[in-house]
N, C-alpha and C positions, 0 to 999 in steps of 0.2 A: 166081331173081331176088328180092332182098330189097328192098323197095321202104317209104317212109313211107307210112302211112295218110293219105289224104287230109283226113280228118275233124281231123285233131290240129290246135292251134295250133303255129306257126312262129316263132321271134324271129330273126334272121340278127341275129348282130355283123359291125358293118360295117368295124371293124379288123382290121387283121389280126393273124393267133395261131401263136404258134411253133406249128408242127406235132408237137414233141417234148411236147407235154403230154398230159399223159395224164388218165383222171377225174376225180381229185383238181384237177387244175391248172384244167379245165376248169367244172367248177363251180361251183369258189373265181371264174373269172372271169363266172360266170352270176350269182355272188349280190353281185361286188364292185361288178366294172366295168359290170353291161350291170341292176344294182339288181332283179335276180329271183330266184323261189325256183328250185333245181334239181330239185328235188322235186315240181313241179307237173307236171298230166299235160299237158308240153308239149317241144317238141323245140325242141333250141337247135343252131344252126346258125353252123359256124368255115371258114375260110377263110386260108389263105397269104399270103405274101405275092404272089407270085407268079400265084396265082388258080388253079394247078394242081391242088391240092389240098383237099381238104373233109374235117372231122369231123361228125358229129351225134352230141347228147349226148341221152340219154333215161332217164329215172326208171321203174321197171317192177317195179311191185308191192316187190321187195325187193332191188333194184340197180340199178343204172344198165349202159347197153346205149351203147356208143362202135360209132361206123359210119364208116366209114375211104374214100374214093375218091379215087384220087389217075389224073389225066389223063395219056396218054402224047401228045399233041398239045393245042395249045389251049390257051383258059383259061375257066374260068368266069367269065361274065358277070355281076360284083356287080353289083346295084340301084345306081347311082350316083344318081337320079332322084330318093331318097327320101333326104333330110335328115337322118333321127333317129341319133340313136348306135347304137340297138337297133331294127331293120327288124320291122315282121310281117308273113307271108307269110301267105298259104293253103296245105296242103299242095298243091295241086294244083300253085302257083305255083314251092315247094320243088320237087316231081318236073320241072317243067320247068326249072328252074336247074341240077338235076343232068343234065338231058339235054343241059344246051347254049344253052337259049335264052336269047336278051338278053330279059328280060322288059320293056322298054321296047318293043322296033324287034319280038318275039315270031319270031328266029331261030333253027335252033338251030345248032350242031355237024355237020359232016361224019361222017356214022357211020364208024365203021373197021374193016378186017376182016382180021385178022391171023390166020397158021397156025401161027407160032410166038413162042418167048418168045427176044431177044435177037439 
């Protein structure tokens, strides 16, 4: 289980981001759109449109580290509650968004338990 560090700071962009972008694309829109460094020791956090789908971008000594989760039921619960163009989370707050819960109402996702692929 690859999981964020709790300790890290979070920005969630609360638009949403073609899923086809890749590093490059993704931290041209951390340093355009959401006005931050990509480069800082912090995880920037993307989103679908759809809500199905999540990237996380991260700077790591001498690259950047893309984290990919894409839902087979569901959707992730964006923070609608919070105003800003650029959300901060806590990590702990991020592991709970990826698990499912509305961090408003703090529900999460039906776990699921599948045997096979397809």
């Amino acid at each position: 289980m690859i999981r964020p560090s709790t300790d890290l700071r979070v920005y969630l962009c609360r638009e949403p981001v073609d899923m086809r972008k890749q590093i490059d694309g993704l931290a041209l829109l951390v340093q355009e759109a959401m006005a931050l460094n990509p480069f800082d020791q912090a995880l920037f956090v993307f989103g679908n449109r759809q809500r199905d789908k999540v990237k996380l971008l991260f700077w790591e000594r001498n690259g950047f580290v893309v984290w990919y989760k894409r839902l087979e039921r569901e959707r992730f619960k964006w923070p609608t509650h919070l105003k800003d163009k650029t959300v901060t989370l806590t990590g702990q707050e991020l592991n709970w968004l990826l698990d499912g819960y509305n961090l408003k109402a703090m529900q999460p996702h039906k776990a699921l338990d599948f045997q096979r692929v397809g």
